[in-house]
N, C-alpha and C positions, 0 to 999 in steps of 0.2 A: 159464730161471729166472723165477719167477714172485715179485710183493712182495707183503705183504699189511698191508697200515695200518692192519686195526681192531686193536680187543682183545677178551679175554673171549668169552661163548659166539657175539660175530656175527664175529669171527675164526675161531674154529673150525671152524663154519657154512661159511665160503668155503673154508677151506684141503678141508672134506672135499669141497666141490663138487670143487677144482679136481683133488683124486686125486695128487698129488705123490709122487715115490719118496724123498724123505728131506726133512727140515725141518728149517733154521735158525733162532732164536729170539731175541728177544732178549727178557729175563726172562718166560719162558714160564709159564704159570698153569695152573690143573688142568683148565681146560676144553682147550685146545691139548694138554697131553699127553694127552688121553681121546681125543683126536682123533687123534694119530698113533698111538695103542696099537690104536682102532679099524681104520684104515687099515692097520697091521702094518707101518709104516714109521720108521727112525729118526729123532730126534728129538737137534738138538745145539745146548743156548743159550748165551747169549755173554756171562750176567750170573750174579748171585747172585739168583737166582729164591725165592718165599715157596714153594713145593713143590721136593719132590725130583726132580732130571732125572739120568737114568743119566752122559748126558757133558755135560761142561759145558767151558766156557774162561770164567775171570773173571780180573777185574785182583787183583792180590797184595796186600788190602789191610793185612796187615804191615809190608810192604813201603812200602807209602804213607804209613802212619802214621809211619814212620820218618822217610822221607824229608820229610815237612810239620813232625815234629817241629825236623829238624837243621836243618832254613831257617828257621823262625820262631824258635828261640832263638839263633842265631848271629847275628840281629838285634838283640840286646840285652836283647827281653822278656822281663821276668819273667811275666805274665797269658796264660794262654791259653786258649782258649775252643771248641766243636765246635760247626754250626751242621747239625739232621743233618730226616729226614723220620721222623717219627712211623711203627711198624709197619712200617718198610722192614728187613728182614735186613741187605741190605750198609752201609745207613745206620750199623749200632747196630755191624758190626764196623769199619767206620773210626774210629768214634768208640772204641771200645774199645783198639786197635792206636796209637792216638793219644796216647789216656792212657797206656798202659802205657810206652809207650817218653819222653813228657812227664816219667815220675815218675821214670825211667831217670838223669833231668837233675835233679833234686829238686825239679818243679815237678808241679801239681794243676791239672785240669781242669777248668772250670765248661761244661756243654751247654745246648741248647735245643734243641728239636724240634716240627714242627706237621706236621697232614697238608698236603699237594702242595694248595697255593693260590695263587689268581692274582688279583690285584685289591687296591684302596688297604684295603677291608674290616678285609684278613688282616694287615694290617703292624702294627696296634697293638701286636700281642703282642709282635712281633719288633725292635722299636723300642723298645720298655718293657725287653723282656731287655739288647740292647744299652746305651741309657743306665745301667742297672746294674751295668754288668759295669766291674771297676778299671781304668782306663787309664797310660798306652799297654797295649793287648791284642791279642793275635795270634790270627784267626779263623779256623778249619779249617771248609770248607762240605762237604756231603756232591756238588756238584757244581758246575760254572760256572755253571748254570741260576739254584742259589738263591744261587753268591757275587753275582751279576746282582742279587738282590733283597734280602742283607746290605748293598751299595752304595748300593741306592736310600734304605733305612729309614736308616743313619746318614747319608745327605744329610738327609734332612727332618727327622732328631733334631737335625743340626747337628753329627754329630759328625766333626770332619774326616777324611779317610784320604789316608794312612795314621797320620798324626802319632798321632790318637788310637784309631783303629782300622784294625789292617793285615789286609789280608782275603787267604786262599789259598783257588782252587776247585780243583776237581778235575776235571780235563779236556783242559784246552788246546783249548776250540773257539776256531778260528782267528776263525769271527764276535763272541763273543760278547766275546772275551779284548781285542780291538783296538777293539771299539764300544762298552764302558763307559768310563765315568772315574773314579779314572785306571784306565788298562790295566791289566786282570785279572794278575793273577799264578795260576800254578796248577801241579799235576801233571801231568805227561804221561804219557799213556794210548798205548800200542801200538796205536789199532785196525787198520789192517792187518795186523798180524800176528796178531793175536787173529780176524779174517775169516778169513785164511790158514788157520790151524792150525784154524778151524769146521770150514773147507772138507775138509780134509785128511781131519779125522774123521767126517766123514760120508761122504765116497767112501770110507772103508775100511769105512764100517757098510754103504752100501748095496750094498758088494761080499763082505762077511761074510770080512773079513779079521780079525783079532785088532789089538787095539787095545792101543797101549801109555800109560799111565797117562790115559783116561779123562776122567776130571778133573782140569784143568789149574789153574792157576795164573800167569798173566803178570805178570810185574814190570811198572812202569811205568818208562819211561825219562828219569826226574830231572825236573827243575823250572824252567819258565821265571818268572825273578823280573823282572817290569813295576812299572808304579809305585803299582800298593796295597799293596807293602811296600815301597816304598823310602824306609826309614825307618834312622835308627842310633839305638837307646834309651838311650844313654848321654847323662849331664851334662856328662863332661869333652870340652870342645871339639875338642882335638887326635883325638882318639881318633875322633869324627865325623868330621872332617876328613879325617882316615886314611881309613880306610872309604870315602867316597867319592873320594879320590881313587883309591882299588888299584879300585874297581867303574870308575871310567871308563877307566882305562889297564890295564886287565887284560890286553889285547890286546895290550900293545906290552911290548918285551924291557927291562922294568926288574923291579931287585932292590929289596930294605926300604933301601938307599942310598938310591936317587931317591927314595922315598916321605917318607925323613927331611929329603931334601935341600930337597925343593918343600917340607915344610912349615917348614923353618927350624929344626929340633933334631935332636939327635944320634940316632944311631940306637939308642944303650943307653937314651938317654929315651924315644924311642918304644914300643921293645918291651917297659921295664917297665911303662909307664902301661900298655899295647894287652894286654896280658896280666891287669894285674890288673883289667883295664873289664871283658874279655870272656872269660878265662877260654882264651887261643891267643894266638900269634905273630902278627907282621904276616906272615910269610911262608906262615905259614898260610893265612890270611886271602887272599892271594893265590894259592896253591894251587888253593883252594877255588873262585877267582870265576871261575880261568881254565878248572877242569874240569867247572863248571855250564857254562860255553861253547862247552868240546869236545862232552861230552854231548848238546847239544842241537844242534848243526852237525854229528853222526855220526848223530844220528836223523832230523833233515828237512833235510838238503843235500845237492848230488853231490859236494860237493868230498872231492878226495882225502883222506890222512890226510894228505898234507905240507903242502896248502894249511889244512887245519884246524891244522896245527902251527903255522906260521908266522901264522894270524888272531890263535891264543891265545897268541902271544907267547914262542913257541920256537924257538930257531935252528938246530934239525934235525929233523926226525923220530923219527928214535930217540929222542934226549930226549923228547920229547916220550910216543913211546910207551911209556916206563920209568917216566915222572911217571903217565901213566894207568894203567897195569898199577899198580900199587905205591900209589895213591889207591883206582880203582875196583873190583880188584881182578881184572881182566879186560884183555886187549889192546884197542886200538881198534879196529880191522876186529871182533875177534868181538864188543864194544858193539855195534858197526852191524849185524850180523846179526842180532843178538836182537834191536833193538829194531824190525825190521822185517820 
């Protein structure tokens, strides 16, 4: 296997030097397929590319939109906002996918968009939209690249995060997610299995096997929430309170009892205020924070299903796996297989 780092026609230029029997892409351009149509070899990218490529694997960005929708309003906001690249394809269907399922919840989009820039130069723009935009607001980036650079513009706007601006990328680079402040929160993207299944289709192209759907589509596998949303947007205290306590103790084996107990009211008080703040149950609520947990220890851990049982706060397995089946809509072993 051979890599190749440029772009455009001085990419092209070496891939025809090097004579290759099939090619991997990642959003491939019209000089790169002229080059593999040239060559007579296939040709399989890994994104949503501005030209049409016969096989493709991309992340599901429906699917995304969704999933960034039902994290950010479960947080309380009302405002939410798309942070996307000017003339990018995939850019303009997350941002689309985003709103649609946003207004799903009776809420409206505000965007902003610039071309791919680097430097203090390019931030006025992005700094001026932000200050603009109503607070507390919940910002969808088109990737952890530019949530890196929403981070930077409301530090030197001054505007706090997440209190007044709660940021989601999309990614989960493990660099970039753990070295800003606070820690990225973001989607997670399959890439191995999106490698995988390249790989798959291009030894069945360079073998002239018959391909079964071509163009794929990969779900992302849910959402690690860090601390650029960890935020609760409600006024009523208790209901904050709530919220972080079921987000700290998700992991351990208590019910909407212990939640009502540690904060000192009954649990009928709880669950009417917690319903009419947020629109769900405390046990919802709890539900929820324990199966962003599972989710995301089935897609980058070894441990078993009974050790992920017993992390998220389950005292068997089976339980555990009937909650996930009946939440995610899938068993836990086949989460794990898909999302790797």
């Amino acid at each position: 296997m051979m890599l190749v780092r440029r772009r455009g026609q001085e990419a092209a230029r070496e891939v025809v030097k090097l004579r290759p029997d099939g090619i991997i892409a990642y959003i491939a351009d019209e000089a790169l397929v002229e080059a593999a149509r040239r060559l007579s070899v296939p040709l399989v990218d890994t994104a949503i590319s501005e030209v049409d490529v016969p096989m493709s694997l991309s992340l599901d960005n429906c699917e995304v939109g969704r999933l960034a929708a039902e994290s950010l309003v479960r947080l309380g906001l009302k405002h939410f906002a798309y942070c996307g690249v000017r003339g990018k394809r995939a850019s303009e269907e997350r941002r689309t996918h985003f709103g649609r399922h946003l207004r799903q919840w009776g809420h409206e989009l505000m965007s902003f968009s610039q071309g791919v820039a680097e430097g203090e130069s390019q931030m006025k723009p992005l700094m001026k939209w932000l200050e603009s935009l109503p607070k507390p607001v919940g910002v969808l980036t088109f990737d952890d690249k530019l949530a890196e650079r929403v981070l930077t513009a409301s530090r030197w706007s001054n505007l706090p995060v997440p209190e007044a601006v709660a940021v989601l990328g999309i990614g989960n680079d493990d660099l970039i997610s753990k070295l800003t402040w606070p820690p990225l929160s973001s989607v997670n993207v399959p890439a191995e299995r999106i490698g995988f299944e390249a790989a798959d289709i291009l030894d069945r192209a360079m073998r002239s096997e018959p391909i079964e759907n071509p163009r794929r589509k990969i779900p992302p596998t849910g959402v690690t929430m860090r601390g650029s949303t960890e935020l609760v947007a409600v006024e009523d205290w208790l209901i904050e309170s709530a919220v972080r306590y079921v987000r700290q103790h998700a992991g351990e084996a208590i019910g909407v009892e212990h939640v009502a107990r540690a904060l000192g009211v009954s649990r009928r008080t709880l669950d009417r205020r917690f319903v009419k703040a947020l629109g769900r149950s405390v046990h919802e609520e709890l539900t929820s924070a324990r199966m962003q947990m599972a989710c995301a220890l089935l897609s980058e851990s070894l441990e078993t299903v009974a050790e992920i049982a017993g992390t998220c706060g389950f005292r068997t397995a089976a339980s555990f796996s009937r909650a996930f089946h009946r939440q995610i809509g899938c068993w836990p072993v086949e989460y794990r297989n898909r999302s790797r």
